[in-house]
VEXTORMI-27686 format. One record per residue (C-alpha): x, z, y. Coordinates in Angstrom, 3 decimals. Each point is the difference from the previous one (the first is absolute). Layout:
N
<node xx="X" zz="Z" yy="Y"/>
...
This chain:
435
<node xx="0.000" zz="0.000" yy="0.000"/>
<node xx="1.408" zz="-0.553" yy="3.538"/>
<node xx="-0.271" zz="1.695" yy="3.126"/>
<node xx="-3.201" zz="0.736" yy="2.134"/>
<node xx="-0.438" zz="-3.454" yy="1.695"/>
<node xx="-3.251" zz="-1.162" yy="2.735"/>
<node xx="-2.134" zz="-2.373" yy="-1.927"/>
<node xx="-0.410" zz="-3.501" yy="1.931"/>
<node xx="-3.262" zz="-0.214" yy="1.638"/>
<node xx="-0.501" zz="-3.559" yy="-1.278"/>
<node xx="-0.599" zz="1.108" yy="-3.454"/>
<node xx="-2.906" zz="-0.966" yy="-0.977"/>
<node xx="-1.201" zz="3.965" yy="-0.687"/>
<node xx="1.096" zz="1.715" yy="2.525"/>
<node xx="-3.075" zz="2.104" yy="1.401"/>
<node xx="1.477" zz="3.473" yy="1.359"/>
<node xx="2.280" zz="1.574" yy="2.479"/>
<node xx="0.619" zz="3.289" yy="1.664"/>
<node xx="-1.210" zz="-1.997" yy="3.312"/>
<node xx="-2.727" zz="-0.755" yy="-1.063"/>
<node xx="-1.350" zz="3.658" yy="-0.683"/>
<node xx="1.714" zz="1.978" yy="2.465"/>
<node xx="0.361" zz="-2.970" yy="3.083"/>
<node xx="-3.788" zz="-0.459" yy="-0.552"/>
<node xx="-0.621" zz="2.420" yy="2.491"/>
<node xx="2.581" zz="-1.147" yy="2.918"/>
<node xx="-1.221" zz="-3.700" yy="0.510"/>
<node xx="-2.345" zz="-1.684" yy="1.770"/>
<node xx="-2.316" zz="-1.047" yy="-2.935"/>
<node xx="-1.492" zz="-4.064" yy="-0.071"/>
<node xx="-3.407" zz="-0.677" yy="-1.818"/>
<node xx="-0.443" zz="1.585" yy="-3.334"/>
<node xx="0.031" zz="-2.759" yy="-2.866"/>
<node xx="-1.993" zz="1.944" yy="-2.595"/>
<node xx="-0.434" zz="-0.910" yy="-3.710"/>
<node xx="-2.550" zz="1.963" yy="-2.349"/>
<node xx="3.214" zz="1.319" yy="-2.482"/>
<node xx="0.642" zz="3.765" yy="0.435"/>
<node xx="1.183" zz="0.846" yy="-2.872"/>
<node xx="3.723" zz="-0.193" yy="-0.900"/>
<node xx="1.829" zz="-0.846" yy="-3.094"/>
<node xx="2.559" zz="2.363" yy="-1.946"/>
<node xx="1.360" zz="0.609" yy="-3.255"/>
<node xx="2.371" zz="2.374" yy="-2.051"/>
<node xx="2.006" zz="-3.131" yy="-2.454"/>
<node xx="2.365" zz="1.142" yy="-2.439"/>
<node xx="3.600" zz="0.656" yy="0.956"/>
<node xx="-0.917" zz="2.595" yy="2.610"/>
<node xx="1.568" zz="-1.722" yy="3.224"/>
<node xx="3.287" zz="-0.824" yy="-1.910"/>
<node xx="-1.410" zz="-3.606" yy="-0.822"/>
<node xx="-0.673" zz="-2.571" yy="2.418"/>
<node xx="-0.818" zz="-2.233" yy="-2.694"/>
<node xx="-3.164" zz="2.439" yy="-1.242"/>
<node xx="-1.299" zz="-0.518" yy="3.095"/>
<node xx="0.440" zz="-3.807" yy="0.386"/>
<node xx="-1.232" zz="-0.219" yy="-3.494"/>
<node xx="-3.497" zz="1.900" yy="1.059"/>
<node xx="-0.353" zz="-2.408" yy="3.647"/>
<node xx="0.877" zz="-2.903" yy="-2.289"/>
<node xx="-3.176" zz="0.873" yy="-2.407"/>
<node xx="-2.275" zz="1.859" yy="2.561"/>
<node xx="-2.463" zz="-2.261" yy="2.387"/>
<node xx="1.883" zz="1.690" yy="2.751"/>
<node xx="2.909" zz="1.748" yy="0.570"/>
<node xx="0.522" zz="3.624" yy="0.558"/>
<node xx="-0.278" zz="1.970" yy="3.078"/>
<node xx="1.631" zz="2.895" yy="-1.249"/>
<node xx="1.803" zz="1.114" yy="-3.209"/>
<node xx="0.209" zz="3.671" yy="-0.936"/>
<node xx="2.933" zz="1.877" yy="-1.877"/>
<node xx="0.270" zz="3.475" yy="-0.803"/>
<node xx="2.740" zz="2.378" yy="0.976"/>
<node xx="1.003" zz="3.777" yy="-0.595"/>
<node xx="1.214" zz="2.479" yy="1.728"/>
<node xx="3.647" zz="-0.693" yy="-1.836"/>
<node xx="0.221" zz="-3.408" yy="1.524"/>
<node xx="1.198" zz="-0.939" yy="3.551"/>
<node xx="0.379" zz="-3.100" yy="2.246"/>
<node xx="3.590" zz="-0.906" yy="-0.777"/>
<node xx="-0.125" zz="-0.489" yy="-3.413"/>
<node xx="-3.449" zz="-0.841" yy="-0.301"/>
<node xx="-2.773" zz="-0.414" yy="2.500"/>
<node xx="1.910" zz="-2.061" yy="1.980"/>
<node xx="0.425" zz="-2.549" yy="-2.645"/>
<node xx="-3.533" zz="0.245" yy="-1.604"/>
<node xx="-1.653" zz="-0.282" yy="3.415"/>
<node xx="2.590" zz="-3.490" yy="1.015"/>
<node xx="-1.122" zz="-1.658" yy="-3.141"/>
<node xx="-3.759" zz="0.347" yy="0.882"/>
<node xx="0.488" zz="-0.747" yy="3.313"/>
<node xx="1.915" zz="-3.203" yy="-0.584"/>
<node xx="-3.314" zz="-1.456" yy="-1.966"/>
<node xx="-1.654" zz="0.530" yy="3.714"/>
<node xx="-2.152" zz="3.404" yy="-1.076"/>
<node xx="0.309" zz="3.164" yy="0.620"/>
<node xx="1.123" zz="3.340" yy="-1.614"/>
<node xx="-2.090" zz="2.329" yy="-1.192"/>
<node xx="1.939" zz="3.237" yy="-1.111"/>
<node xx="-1.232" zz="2.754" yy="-1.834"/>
<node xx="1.975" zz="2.799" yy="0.558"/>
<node xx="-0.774" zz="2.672" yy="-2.729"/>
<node xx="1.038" zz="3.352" yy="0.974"/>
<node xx="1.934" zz="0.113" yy="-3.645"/>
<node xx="3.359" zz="0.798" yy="-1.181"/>
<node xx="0.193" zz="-2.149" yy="-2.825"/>
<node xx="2.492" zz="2.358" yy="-1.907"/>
<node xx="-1.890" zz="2.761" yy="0.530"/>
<node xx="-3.762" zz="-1.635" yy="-0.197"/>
<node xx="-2.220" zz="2.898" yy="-0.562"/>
<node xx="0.854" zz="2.135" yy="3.138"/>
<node xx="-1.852" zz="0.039" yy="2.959"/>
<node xx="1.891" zz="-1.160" yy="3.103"/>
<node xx="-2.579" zz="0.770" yy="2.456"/>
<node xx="0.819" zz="3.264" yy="0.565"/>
<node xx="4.062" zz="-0.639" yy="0.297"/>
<node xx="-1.281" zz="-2.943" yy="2.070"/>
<node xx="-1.980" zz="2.480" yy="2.346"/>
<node xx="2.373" zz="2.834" yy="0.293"/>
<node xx="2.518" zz="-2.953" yy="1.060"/>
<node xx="2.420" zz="-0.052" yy="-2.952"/>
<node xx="-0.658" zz="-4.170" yy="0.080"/>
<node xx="0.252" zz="-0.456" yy="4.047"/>
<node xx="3.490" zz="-1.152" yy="-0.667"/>
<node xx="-0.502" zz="-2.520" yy="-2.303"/>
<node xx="-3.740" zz="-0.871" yy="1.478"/>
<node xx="2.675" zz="-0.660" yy="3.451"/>
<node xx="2.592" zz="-2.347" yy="-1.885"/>
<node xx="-3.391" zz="-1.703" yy="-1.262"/>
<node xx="-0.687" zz="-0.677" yy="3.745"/>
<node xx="2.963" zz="-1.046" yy="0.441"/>
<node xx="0.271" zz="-2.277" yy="-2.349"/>
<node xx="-3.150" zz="-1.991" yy="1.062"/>
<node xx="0.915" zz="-0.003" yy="3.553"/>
<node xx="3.537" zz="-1.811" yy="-1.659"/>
<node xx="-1.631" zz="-2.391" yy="-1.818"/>
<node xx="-2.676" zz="-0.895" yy="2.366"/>
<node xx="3.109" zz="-0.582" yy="2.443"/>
<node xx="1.173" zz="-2.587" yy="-2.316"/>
<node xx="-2.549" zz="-2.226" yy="1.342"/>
<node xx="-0.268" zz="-1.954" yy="3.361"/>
<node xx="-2.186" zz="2.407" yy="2.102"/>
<node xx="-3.014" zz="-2.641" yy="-0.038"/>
<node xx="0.054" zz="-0.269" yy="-3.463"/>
<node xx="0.147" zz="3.592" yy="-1.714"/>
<node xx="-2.416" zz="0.900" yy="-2.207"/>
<node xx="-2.971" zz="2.730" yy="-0.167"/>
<node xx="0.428" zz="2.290" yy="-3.243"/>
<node xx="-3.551" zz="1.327" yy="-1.835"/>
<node xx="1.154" zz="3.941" yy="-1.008"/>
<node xx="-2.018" zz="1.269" yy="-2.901"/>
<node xx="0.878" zz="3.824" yy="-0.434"/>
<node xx="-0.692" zz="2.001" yy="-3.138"/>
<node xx="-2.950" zz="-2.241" yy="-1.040"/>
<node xx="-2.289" zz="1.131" yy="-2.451"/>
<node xx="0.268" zz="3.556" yy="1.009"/>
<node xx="-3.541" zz="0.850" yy="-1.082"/>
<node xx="1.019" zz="-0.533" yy="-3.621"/>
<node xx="1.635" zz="1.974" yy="-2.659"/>
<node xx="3.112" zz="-2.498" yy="-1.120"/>
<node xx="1.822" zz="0.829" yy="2.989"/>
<node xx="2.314" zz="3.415" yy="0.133"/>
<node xx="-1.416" zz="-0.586" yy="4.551"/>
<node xx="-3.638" zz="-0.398" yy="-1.259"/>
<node xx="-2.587" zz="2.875" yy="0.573"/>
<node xx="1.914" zz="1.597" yy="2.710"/>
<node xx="-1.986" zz="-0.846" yy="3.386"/>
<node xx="1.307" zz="2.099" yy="2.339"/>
<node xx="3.504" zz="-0.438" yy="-0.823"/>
<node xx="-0.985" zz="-3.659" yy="-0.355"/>
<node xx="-1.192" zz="-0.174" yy="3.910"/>
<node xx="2.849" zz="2.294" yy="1.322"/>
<node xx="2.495" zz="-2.211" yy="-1.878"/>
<node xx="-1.759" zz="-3.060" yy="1.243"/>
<node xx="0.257" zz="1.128" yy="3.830"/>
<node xx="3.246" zz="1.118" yy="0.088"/>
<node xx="1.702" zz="-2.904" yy="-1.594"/>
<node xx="-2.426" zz="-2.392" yy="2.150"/>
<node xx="1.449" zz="2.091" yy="3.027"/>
<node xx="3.388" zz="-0.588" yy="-0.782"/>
<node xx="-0.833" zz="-3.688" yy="-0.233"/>
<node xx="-1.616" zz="0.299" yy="3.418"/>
<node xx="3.323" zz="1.742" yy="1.486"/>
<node xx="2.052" zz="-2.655" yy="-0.831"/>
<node xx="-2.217" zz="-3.046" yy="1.158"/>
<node xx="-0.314" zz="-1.016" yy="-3.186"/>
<node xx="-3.794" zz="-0.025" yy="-0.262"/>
<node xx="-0.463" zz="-3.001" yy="2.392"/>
<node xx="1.083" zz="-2.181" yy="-3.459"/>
<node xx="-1.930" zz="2.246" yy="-2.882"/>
<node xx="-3.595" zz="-0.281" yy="-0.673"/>
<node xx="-0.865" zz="3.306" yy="-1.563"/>
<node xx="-1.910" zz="-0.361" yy="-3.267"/>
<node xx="-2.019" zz="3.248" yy="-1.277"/>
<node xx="-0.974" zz="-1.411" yy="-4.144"/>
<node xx="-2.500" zz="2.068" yy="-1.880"/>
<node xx="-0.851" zz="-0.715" yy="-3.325"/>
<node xx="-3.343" zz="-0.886" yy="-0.225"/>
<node xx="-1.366" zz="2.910" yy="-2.231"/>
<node xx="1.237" zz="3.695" yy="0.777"/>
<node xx="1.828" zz="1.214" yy="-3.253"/>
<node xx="1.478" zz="3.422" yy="1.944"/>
<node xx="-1.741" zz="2.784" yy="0.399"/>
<node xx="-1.682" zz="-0.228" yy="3.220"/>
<node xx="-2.152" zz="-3.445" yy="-0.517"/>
<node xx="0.520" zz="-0.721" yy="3.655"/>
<node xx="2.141" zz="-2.580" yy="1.533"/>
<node xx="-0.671" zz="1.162" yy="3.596"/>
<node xx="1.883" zz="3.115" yy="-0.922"/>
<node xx="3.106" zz="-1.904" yy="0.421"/>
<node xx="-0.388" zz="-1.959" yy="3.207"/>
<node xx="2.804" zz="0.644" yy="2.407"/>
<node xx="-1.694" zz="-1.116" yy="2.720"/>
<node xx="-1.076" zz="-3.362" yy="2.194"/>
<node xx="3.375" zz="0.101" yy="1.889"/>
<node xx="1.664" zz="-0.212" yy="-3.237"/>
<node xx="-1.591" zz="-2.305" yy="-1.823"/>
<node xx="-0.706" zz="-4.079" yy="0.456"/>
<node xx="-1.303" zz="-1.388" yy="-3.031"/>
<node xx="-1.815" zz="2.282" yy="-2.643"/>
<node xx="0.325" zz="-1.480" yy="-3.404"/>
<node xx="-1.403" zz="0.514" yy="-3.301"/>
<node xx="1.197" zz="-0.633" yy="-3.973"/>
<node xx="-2.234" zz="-1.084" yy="-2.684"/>
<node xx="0.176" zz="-1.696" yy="-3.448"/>
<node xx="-1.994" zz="-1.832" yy="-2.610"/>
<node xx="0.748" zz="1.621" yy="-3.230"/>
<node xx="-2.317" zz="-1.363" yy="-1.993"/>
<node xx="-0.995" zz="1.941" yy="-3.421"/>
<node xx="3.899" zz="0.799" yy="-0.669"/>
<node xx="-0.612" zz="4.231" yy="0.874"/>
<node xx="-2.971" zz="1.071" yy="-1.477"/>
<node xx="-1.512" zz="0.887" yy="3.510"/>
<node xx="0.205" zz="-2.999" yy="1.358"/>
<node xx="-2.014" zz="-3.522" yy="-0.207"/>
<node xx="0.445" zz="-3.177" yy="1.338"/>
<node xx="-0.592" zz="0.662" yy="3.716"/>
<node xx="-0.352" zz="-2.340" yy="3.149"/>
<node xx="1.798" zz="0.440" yy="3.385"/>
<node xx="-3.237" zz="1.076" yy="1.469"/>
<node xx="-0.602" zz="3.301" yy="-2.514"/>
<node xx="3.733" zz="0.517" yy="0.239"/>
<node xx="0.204" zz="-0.068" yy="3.719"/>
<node xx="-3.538" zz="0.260" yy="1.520"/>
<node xx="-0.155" zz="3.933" yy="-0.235"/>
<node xx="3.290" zz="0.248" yy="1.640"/>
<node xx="-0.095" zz="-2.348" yy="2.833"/>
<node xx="-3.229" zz="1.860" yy="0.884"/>
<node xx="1.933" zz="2.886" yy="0.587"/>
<node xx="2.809" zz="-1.688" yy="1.980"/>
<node xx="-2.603" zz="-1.685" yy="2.298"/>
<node xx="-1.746" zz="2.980" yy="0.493"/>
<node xx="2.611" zz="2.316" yy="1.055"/>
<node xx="2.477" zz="-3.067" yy="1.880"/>
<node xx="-1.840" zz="-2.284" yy="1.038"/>
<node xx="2.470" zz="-1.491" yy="2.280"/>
<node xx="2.928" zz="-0.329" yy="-2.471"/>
<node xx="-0.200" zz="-3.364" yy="-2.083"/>
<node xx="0.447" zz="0.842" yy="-3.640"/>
<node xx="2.415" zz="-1.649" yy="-2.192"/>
<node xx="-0.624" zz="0.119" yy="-3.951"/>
<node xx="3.710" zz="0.373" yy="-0.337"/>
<node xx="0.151" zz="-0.256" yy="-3.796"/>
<node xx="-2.547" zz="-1.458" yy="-2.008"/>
<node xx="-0.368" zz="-2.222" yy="-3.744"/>
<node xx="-1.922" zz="-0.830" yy="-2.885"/>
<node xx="1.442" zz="0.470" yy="-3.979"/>
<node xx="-0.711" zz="-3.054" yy="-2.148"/>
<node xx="-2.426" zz="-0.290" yy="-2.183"/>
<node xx="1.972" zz="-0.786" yy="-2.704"/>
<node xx="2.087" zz="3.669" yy="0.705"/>
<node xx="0.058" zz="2.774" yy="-2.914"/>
<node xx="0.399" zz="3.672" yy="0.938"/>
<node xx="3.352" zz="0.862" yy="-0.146"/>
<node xx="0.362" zz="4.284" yy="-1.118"/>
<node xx="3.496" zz="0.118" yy="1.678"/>
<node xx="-2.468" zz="-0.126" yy="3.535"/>
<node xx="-2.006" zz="1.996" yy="-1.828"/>
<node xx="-2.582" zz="-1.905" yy="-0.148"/>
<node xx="-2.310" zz="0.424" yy="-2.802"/>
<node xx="-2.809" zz="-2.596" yy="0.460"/>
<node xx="-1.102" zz="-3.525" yy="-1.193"/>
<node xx="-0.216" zz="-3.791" yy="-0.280"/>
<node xx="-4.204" zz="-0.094" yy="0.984"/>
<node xx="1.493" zz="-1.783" yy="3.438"/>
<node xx="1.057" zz="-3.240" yy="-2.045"/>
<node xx="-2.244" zz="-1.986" yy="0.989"/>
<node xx="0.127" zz="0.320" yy="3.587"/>
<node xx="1.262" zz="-2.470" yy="2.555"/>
<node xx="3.292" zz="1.407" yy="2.068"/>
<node xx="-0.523" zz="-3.247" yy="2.025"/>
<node xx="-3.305" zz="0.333" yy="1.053"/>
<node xx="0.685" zz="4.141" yy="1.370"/>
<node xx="2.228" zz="-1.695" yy="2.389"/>
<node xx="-1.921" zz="-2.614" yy="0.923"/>
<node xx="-2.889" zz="2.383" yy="0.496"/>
<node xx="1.975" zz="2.689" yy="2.240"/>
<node xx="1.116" zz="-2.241" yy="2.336"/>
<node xx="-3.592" zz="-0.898" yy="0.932"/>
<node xx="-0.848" zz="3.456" yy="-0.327"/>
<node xx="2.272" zz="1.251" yy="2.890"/>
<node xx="-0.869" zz="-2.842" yy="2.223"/>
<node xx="-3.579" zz="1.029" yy="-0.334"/>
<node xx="-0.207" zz="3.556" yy="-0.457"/>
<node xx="3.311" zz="1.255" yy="1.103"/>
<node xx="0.685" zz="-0.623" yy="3.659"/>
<node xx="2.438" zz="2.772" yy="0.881"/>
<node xx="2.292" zz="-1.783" yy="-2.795"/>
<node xx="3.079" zz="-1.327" yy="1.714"/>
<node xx="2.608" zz="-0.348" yy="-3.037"/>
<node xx="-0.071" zz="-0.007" yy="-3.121"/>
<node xx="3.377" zz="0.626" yy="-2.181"/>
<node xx="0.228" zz="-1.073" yy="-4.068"/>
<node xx="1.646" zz="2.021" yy="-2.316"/>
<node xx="1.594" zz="-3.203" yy="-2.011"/>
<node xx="2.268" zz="1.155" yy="-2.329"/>
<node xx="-0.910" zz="0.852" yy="-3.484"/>
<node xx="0.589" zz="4.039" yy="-0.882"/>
<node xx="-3.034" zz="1.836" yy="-1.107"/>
<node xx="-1.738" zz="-2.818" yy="-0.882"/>
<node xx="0.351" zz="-4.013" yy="0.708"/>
<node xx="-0.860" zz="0.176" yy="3.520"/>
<node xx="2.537" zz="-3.087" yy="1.018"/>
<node xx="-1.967" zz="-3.284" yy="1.227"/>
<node xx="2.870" zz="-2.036" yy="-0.296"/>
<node xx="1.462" zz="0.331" yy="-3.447"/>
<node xx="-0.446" zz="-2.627" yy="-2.585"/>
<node xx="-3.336" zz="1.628" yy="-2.013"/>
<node xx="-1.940" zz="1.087" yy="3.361"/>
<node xx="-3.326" zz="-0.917" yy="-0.027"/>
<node xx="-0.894" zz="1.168" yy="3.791"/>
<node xx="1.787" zz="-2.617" yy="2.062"/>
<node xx="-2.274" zz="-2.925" yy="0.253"/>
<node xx="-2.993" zz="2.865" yy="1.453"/>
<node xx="2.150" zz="1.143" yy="2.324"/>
<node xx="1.333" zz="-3.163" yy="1.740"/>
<node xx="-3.920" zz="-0.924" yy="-0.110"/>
<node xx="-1.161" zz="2.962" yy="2.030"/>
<node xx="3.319" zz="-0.616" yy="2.111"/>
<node xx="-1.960" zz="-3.217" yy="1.059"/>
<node xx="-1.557" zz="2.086" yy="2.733"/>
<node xx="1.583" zz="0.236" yy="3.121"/>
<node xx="-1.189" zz="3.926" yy="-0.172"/>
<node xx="3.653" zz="0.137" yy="-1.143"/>
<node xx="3.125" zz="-1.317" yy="1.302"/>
<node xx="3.668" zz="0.564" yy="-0.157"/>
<node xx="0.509" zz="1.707" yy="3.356"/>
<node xx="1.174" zz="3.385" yy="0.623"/>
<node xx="-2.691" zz="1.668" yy="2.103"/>
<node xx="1.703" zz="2.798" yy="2.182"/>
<node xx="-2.923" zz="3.405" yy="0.066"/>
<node xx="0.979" zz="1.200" yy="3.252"/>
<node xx="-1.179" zz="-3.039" yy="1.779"/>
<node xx="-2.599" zz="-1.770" yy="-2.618"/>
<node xx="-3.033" zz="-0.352" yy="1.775"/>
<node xx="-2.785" zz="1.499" yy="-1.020"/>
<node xx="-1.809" zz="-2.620" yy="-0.983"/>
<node xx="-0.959" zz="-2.297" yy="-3.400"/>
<node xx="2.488" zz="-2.958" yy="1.720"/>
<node xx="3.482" zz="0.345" yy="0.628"/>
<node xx="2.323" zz="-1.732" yy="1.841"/>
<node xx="2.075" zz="-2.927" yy="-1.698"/>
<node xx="3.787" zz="0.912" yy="-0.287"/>
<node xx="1.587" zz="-3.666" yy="0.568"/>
<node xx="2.217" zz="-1.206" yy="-1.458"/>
<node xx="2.147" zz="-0.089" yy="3.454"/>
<node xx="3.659" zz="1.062" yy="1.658"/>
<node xx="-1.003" zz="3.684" yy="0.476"/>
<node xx="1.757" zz="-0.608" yy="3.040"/>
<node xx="-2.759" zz="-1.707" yy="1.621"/>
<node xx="-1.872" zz="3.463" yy="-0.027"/>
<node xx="-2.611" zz="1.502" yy="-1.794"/>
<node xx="-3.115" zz="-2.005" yy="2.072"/>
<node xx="-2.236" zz="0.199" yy="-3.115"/>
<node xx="0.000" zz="4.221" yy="-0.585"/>
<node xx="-2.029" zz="1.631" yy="2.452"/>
<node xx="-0.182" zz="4.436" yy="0.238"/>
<node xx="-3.004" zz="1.461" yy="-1.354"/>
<node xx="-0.722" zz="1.758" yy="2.736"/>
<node xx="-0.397" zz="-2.988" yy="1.735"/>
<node xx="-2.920" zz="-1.049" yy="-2.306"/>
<node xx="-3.709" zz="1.696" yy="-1.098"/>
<node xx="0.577" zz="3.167" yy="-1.524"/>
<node xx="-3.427" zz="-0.649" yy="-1.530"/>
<node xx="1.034" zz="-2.894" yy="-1.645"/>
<node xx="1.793" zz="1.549" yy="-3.138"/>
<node xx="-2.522" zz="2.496" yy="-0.487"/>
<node xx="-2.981" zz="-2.267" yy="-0.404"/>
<node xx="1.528" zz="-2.036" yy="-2.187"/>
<node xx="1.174" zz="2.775" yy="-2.195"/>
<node xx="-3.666" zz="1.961" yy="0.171"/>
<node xx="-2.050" zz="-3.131" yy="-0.428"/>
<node xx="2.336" zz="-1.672" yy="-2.928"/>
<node xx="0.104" zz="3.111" yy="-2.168"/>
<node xx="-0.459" zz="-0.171" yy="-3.598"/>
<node xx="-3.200" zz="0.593" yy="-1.414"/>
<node xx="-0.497" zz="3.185" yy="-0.877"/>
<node xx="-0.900" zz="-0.053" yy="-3.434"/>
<node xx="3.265" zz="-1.798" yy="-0.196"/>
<node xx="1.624" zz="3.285" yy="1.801"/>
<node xx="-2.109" zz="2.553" yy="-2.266"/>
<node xx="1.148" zz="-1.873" yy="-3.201"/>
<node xx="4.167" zz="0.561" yy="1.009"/>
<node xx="-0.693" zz="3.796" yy="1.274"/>
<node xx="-1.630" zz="0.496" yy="-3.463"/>
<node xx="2.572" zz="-2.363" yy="-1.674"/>
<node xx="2.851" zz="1.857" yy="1.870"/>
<node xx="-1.557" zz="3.905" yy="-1.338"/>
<node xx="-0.039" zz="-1.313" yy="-3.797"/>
<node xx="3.683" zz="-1.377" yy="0.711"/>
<node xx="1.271" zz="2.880" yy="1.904"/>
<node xx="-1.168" zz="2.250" yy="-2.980"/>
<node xx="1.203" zz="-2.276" yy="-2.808"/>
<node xx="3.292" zz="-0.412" yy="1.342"/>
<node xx="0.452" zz="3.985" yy="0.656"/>
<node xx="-0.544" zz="0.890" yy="-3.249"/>
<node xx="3.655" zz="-1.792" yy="-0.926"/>
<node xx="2.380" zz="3.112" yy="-1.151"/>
<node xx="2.215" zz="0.531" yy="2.252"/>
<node xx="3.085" zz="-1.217" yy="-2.199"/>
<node xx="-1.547" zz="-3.451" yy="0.324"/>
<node xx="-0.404" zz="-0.104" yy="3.725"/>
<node xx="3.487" zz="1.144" yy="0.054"/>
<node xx="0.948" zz="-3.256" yy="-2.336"/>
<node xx="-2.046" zz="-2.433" yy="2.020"/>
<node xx="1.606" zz="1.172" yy="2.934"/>
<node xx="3.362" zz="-0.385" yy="-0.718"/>
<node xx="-0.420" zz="-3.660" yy="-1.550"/>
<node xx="-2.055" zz="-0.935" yy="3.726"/>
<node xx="3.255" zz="0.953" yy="1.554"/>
<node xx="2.013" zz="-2.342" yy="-2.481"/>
<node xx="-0.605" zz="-2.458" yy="2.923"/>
<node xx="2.414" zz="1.149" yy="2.745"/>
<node xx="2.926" zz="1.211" yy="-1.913"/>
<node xx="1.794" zz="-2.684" yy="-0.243"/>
């Protein structure tokens, strides 16, 4: 891999800078050319940042490329030797990082950081963090540095996690890393990401618990998976029963942060359970069609999901064969179909200045030098706007009563795992980062 270098603005996907985001607010602002997409494109692909061809290979295959790729990272990883490589590969392929930054040691996975992370043992490190972002960032030609995503701890209402269940440690942590951020200027390139898991599997059954506040937060996200029948508490679910009962919450308590579904996937039909993931279910799911729950989200969010803004795939086969670009996956050709909308497009939308509306502006593909004429401030724009859309386009409610019931029968099927298995599961979900 070489150096950090600015990516050409002729290339043919090229849809972000820092100007674009942060500048917004500085210029005088022509007309508004609007298009009806608002939702962006992202994906977790295999290799984990360290392979530009992964992501290539998924642009290559997808109806449209990505506007972010996510990777995860520990608390035992830095910028140096890592970041700053994983995040240059993705943004070479014109998208941007998304970094989920676990609050883990991954020698020591099963204690709790948030408390050394409160009492300040981690300012240090969280500092040289900083530091290295700034460095990297400074690699670039000023007009051309990129905005980071910064998922922290997500899934901390669940029990795989040695941060999950803790919410008061969670928000303290949250604040006074987000602070540190602030200190250094860093914050005016990270979009800060705060990722439930859809269903509560802690003990306190309440996301809201956990919320560090507006002025911390930009984009509230969720995570939420198909399973199928492979645990024997779970069926063959669509994006509506796995999300609707969530997103209700999120909408009800911020409804002025867009909501990114920050991982999401569907097993294949064809998938047995596998016991070392403990899961103990069955094959009654063969029959179904992977293809068509992709088709049938994407029109789902476009109709029913307005405070949507991103959605990110979890594309690399672990748990089960979530990967829609491996030789025997049967979900492609549904979700380039859906894709056909322009509901979705391959533009990184920037939460502190989306409007709040169902339109957004069209990033072109332009010399960022020319200024950001097509982003406009939302307070320049109907406050109203965003709210009616998300109040009148809600989804039904039968369709919300059927995931809050789903979501109880889950929550109580997955808590009655012994402990020693939770503890197994765990471990093999952080297999991912260390590398």
């Amino acid at each position: 891999m070489s150096e950090p270098a600015g990516i050409d603005s002729t290339e043919s996907h090229m849809r972000y800078s820092i100007v674009s985001c942060f500048l917004a607010m500085l210029v005088v602002f022509s007309p508004v050319k609007t298009v009806s997409a608002q939702v962006m494109l992202g994906a977790y692909v295999p290799g984990d940042g360290w392979r530009i061809d992964e992501i290539e290979r998924f642009n290559e295959l997808s109806a449209k490329p990505l506007a972010f790729v996510t990777f995860f990272s520990a608390f035992s990883h830095n910028w140096r030797e890592h970041l700053k490589w994983q995040s240059s590969n993705i943004y070479s392929t014109g998208a941007i990082p998304l970094i989920s930054w676990m609050p883990i040691d991954v020698d020591d996975p099963d204690r709790n950081l948030l408390p050394e992370i409160v009492a300040g043992e981690w300012d240090d490190y969280i500092d040289k963090w900083i530091d290295g972002l700034l460095t990297w960032l400074a690699s670039y030609p000023e007009n051309k540095r990129p905005m980071i995503l910064l998922r922290f701890g997500h899934e901390f209402n669940g029990h795989w996690y040695s941060y999950s269940g803790e919410p008061m440690l969670f928000v303290v942590a949250w604040r006074r890393i987000h602070d540190r951020f602030q200190r250094a200027g860093a914050n005016e390139f990270v979009e800060w990401i705060w990722n439930a898991n859809h269903i509560s599997f802690d003990a306190h059954n309440d996301i809201t618990k956990y919320y560090p506040g507006d002025r911390y937060v930009d984009w509230t996200a969720l995570d939420g998976y198909n399973w199928g029948t492979n645990h024997d508490w779970t069926n063959w679910d669509t994006f509506e029963t796995i999300f609707a009962a969530a997103y209700d919450t999120l909408i009800t308590n911020y409804p002025d942060k867009p909501i990114l579904i920050a991982e999401y996937g569907t097993t294949e039909p064809r998938d047995l359970p596998t016991p070392v993931w403990g899961q103990r279910g069955s094959d009654v799911d063969r029959d179904e069609n992977r293809s068509a729950w992709f088709q049938n989200m994407l029109a789902s969010i476009e109709e029913h999901f307005p405070a949507i803004r991103g959605i990110g795939l979890f594309g690399n086969n672990k748990e089960l064969s979530w990967s829609l670009t491996d030789e025997l996956s049967t979900g492609l050709e549904g979700f380039n179909l859906g894709l056909q909308s322009d509901h979705y497009n391959s533009n990184f939308l920037c939460a502190r200045v989306m409007p709040p509306d169902t339109r957004l502006p069209l990033i072109e593909q332009q010399d960022v030098l020319s200024g950001p004429a097509n982003f406009i401030p939302r307070e320049l724009l109907d406050p109203n706007v965003f709210s009616h859309a998300i109040n009148t386009r809600k989804p039904p409610e039968e369709v919300v009563e059927k995931a809050v019931s789903k979501s109880y029968r889950y929550r109580e099927g997955a808590r009655s795992i012994s402990e020693q298995q939770r503890a197994s599961m765990a471990l093999k979900r952080l297999e991912v980062i260390t590398y």
